[in-house]
C-alpha positions as CSV (number, residue, x, y, z in Angstrom):
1,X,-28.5,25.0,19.7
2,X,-26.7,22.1,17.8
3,X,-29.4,19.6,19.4
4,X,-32.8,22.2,19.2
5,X,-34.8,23.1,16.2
6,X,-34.1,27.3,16.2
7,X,-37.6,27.8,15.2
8,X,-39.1,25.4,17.5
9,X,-36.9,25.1,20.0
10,X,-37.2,21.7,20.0
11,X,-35.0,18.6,19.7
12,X,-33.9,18.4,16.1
13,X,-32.9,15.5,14.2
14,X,-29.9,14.6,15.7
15,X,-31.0,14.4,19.1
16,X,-33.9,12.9,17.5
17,X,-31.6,9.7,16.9
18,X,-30.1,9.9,20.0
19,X,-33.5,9.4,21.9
20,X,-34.3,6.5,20.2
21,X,-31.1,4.9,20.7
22,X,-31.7,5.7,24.1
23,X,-35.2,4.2,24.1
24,X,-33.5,0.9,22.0
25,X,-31.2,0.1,25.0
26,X,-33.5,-0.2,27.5
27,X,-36.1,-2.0,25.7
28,X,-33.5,-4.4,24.6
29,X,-32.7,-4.8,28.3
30,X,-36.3,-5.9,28.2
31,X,-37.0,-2.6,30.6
32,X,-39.8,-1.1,28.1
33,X,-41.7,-1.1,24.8
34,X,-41.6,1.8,23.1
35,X,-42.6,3.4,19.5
36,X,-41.4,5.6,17.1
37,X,-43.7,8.1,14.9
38,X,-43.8,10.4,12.3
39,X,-46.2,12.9,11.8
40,X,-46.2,15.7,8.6
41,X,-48.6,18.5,8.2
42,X,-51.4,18.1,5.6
43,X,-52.0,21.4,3.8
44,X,-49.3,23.3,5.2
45,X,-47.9,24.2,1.6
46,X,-51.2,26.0,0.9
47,X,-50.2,28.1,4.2
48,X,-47.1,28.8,2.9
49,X,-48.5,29.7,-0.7
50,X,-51.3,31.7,0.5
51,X,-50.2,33.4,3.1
52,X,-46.3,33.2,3.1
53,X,-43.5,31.6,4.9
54,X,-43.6,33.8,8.1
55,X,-47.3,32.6,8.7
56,X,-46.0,29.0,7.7
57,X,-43.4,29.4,10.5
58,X,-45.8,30.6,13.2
59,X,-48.4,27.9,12.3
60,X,-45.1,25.2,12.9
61,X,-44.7,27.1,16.3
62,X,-48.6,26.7,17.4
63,X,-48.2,23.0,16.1
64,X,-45.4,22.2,18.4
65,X,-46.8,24.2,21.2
66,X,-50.3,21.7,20.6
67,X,-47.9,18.7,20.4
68,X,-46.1,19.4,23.3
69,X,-49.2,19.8,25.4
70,X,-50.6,16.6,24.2
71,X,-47.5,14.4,25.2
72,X,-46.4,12.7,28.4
73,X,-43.5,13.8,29.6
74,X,-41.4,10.5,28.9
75,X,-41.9,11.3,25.1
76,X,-39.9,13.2,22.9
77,X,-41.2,15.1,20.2
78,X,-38.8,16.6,18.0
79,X,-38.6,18.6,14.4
80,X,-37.1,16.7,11.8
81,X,-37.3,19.7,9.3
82,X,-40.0,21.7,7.4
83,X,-43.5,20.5,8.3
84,X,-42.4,17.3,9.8
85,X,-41.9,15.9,13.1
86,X,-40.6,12.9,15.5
87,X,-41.8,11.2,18.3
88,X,-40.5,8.7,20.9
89,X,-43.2,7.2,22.6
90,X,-41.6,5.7,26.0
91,X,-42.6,3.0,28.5
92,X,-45.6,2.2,26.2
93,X,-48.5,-0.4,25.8
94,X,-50.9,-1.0,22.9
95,X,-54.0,1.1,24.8
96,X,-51.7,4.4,25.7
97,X,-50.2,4.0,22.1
98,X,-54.1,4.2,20.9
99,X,-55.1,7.1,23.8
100,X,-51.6,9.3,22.5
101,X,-51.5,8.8,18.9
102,X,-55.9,9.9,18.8
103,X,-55.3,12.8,20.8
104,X,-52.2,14.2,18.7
105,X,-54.9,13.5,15.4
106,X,-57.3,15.7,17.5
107,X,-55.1,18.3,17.9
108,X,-55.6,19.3,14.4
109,X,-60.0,19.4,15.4
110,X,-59.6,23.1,15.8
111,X,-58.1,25.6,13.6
112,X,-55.0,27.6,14.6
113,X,-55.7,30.9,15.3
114,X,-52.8,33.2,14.3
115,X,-53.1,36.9,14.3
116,X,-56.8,37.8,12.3
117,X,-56.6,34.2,10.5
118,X,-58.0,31.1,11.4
119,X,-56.0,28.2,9.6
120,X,-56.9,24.4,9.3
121,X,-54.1,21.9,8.9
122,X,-53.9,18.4,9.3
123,X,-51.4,15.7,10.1
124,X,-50.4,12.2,9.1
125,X,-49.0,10.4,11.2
126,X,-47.1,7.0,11.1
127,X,-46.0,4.6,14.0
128,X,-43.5,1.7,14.3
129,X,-43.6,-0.4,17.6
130,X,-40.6,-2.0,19.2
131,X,-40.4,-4.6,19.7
132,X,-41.6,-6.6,17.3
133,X,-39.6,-3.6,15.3
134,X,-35.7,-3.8,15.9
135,X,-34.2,-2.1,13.3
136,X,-32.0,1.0,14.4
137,X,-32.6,4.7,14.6
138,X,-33.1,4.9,10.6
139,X,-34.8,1.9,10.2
140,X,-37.5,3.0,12.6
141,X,-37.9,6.5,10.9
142,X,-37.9,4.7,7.9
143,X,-40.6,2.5,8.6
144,X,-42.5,5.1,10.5
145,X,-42.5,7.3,7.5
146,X,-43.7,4.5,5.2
147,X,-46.3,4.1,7.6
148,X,-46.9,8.3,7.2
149,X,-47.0,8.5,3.9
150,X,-49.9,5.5,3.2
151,X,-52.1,7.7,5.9
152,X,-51.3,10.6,3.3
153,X,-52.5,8.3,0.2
154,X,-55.3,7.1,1.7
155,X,-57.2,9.1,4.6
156,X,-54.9,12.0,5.5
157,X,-55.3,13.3,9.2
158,X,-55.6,10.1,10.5
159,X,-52.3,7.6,11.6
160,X,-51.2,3.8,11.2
161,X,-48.8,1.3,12.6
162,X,-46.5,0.4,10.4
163,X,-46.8,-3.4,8.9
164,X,-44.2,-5.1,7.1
165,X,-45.8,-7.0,4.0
């Protein structure tokens, strides 16, 4: 499982980068648009505080499971590690960026129901279209987080395109 998360089962980081080096040859080709995102739980430590880190890793399999669901199948999704994950958004334009990135946010409408607990998380999560974005693998993630992590400041369970100031 060198390229799948062992909890998950899904891509992990490295095949992470690999997909959106993949995605950054064709669209510089000019075959496709695409977008890289990052999303990160909001209130998963007080899972794993409260109720330990077996529940935290179920509530990370129900996640993915929700994610996965929600996706087409061009796009990867991926765990980068702890409560965090990737995504590749392929063959995309500005409306299906809008349609995939609200129904991922309303994944987290309706608690997770594991075992006799109902548990409400959240997620921020932070885009960076290509083009105009060019940078490579890193760059994207980096700029994807940024975007991530100003959703967290501000609004939390809610996402954002990345926009360089």
């Amino acid at each position: 499982m060198a390229f799948h998360d062992p909890l998950t089962s899904l891509p992990n980081r490295r095949l992470f980068m690999d997909r959106i080096n993949q995605a950054r040859e064709r669209s510089l080709r000019g075959m496709e648009h695409f977008a890289v995102g990052v999303l990160d739980l909001d209130g998963f430590k007080a899972v794993n505080d409260r109720w330990g880190h077996q529940m935290g890793d179920k509530l990370l399999v129900e996640v993915s499971g929700r994610l996965k669901r929600t996706l087409r199948g061009a796009d990867t999704l991926a765990r980068l590690g702890g409560d965090e994950f990737g995504f590749v958004f392929a063959d995309l334009s500005a409306t299906s960026l809008d349609q995939i990135t609200r129904r991922i946010i309303d994944i987290f409408s309706q608690p997770f129901e594991i075992g006799d607990r109902s548990i409400i998380v959240g997620g921020s999560l932070g885009v960076t279209l290509c083009p105009p974005d060019e940078g490579d693998a890193n760059t994207l993630i980096a700029h994807a987080d940024k975007a991530m992590y100003q959703v967290k400041a501000t609004t939390k369970n809610s996402w954002k395109v990345f926009a360089p100031i």
